[in-house]
C-alpha positions as CSV (number, residue, x, y, z in Angstrom):
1,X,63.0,-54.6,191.5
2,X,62.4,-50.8,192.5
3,X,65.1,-48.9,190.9
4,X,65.8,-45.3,191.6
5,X,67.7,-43.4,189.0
6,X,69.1,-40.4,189.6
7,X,69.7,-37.9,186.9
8,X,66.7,-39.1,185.3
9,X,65.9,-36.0,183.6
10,X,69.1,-36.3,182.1
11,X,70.0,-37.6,178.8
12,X,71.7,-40.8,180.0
13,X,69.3,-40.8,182.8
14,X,66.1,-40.5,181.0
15,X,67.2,-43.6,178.4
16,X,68.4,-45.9,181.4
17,X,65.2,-45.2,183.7
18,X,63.3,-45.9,180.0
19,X,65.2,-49.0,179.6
20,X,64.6,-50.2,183.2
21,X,60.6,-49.7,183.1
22,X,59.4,-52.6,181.6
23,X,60.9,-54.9,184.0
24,X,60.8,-52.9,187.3
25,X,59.5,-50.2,189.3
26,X,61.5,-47.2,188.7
27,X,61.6,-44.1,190.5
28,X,62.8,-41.3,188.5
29,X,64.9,-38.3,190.4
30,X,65.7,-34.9,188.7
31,X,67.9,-32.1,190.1
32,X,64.5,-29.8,189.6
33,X,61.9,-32.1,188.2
34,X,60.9,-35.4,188.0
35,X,58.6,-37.9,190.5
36,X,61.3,-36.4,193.2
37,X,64.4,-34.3,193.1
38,X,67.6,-34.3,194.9
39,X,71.1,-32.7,194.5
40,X,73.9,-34.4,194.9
41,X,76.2,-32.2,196.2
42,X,73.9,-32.0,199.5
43,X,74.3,-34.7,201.4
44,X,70.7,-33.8,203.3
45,X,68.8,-33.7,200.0
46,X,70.3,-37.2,199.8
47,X,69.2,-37.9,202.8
48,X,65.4,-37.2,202.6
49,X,65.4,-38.4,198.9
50,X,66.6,-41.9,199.9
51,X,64.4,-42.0,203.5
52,X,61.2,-40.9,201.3
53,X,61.6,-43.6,198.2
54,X,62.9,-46.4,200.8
55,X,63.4,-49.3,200.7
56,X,64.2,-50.1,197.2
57,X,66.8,-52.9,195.0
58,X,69.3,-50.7,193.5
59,X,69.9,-47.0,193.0
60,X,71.3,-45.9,189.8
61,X,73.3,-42.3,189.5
62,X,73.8,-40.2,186.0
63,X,74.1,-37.1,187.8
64,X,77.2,-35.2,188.8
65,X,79.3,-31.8,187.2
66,X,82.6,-31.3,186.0
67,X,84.6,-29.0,183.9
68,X,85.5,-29.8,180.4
69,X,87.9,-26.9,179.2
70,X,91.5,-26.4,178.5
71,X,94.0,-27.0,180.7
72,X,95.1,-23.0,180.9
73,X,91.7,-21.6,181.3
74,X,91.5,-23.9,184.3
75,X,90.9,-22.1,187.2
76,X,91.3,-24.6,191.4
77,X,87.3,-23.9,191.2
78,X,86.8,-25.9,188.0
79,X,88.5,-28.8,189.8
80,X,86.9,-28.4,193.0
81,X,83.3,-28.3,191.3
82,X,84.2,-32.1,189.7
83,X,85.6,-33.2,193.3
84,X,82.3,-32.2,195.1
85,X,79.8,-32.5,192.4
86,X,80.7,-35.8,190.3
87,X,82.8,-37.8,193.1
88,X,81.9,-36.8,196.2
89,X,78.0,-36.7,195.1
90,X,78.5,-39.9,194.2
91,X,80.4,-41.4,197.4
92,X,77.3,-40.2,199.3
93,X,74.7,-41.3,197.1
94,X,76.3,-45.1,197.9
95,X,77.6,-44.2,201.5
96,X,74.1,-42.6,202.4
97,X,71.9,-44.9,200.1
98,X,73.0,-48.4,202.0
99,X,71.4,-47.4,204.8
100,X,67.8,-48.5,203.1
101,X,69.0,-50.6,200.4
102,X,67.5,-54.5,200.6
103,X,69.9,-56.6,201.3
104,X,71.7,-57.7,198.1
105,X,70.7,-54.3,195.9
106,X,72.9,-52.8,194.2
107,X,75.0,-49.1,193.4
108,X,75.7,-47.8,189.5
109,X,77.7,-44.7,189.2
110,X,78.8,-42.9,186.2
111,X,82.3,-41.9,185.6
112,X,83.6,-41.3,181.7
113,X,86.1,-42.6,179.0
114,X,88.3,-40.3,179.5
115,X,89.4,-41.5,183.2
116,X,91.5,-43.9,180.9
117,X,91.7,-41.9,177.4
118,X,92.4,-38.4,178.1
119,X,92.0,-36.0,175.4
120,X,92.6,-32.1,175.1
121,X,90.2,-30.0,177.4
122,X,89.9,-33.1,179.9
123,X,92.4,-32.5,182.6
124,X,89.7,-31.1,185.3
125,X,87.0,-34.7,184.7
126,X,89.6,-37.7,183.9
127,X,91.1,-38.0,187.9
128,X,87.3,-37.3,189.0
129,X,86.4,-40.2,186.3
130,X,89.3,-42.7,187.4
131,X,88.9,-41.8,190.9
132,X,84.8,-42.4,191.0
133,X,86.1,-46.6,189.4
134,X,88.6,-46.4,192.2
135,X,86.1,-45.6,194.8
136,X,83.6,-48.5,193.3
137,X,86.4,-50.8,193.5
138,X,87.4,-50.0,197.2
139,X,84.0,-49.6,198.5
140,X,82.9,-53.2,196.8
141,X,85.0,-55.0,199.3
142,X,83.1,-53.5,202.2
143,X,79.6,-53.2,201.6
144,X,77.4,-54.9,204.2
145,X,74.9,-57.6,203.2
146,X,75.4,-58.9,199.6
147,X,75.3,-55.0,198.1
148,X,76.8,-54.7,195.2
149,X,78.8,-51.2,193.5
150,X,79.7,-50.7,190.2
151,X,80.4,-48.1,187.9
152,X,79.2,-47.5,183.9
153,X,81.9,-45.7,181.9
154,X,80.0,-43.9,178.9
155,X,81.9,-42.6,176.1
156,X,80.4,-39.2,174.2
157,X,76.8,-39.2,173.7
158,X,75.5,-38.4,170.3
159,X,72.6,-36.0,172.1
160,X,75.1,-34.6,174.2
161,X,77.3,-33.5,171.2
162,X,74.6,-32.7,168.7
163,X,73.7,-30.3,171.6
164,X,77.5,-28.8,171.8
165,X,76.6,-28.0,168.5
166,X,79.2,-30.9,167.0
167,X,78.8,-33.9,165.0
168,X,76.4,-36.5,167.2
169,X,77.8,-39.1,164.7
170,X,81.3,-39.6,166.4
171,X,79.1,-40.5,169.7
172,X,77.1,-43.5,170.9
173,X,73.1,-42.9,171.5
174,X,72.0,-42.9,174.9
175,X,69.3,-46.0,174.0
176,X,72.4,-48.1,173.4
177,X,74.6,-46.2,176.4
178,X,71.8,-47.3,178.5
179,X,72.5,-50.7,178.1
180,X,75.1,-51.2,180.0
181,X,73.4,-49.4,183.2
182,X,70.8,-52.2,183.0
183,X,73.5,-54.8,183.2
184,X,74.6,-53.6,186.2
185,X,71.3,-53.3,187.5
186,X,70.5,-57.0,186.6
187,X,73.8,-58.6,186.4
188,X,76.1,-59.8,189.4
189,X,79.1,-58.2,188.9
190,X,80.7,-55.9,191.6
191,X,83.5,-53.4,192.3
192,X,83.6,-53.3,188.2
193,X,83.7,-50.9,185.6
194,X,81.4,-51.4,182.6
195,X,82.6,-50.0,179.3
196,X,79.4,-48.8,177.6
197,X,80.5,-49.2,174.3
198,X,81.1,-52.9,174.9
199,X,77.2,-53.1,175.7
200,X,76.0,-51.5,172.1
């Protein structure tokens, strides 16, 4: 299959478009580097990204921003940024992307644990989290053609908290995170949410 994976120079991204390779064609997206690049939260970098790579099997997404900070220090624009960047990045990349999808590809989005176990500093990402597995779920009932949506809900990744400076041991690696994003890609589920650390 020809896979694009967006966020690819990511963490997550980089170990999912790694652990897709040696069975398909992947096409590997950055925000400012990679084979191609593409934000997001512009629905006409979308747009040209998806006409330029087309057609392909299945598009996979680890990109999107959101605020992780306490609940006081919140300010509307920390909210806002998850609502545009990390859901509504993610609508387009599915609403935009099945215009050159082959018929039976398929969607992966990202959303987080903490949709479904909040924790202090997580009030602006957990609705964007539960309402990107909402979205999946809604949007997997409509899909023209046999296209599947569904969504990979990482927990903390050891990289991502080694880099915060914290204890990468309470986290799962990316290699084993990525796991789960291959299922998706491979498997037939739809309108489902995949629990990474059930993949490990």
């Amino acid at each position: 299959m020809k896979v694009v994976v967006i966020g690819a120079t990511g963490t997550i991204g980089g170990a999912v478009a790694d652990a897709l390779a040696p069975r398909h064609e992947v096409v590997r997206v950055g925000h400012s580097g990679g084979e191609h690049t593409a934000d997001i939260e512009d629905a006409a970098s979308l747009e040209a990204l998806f006409a330029a790579v087309a057609p392909y099997d299945a598009v996979v997404c680890c990109a999107g921003r959101a605020s992780f900070k306490p609940l006081e220090q919140l300010a509307e624009d920390d909210f806002r940024l998850g609502l545009t960047s990390k859901l509504l990045g993610q609508v387009n990349v599915v609403r935009l992307g099945v215009r050159h999808v082959r018929d039976g590809g398929s969607f992966t989005l990202t959303s987080g644990v903490l949709a479904f176990e909040p924790m202090p500093g997580g009030a602006a990402i957990s609705p964007v989290n539960a309402a990107v597995e909402s979205f999946a779920k809604a949007a997997a009932l409509e899909l023209p053609r046999g296209v599947r949506v569904n969504v990979v809900s990482p927990p903390w990744v050891s990289e991502t908290l080694r880099a915060m400076g914290q204890d990468g041991s309470h986290g799962m690696p990316a290699e084993r995170v990525a796991r789960a994003y291959v299922e998706a890609v491979e498997g037939t589920r739809n309108g489902a949410t995949l629990d990474a650390r059930r993949f490990a």
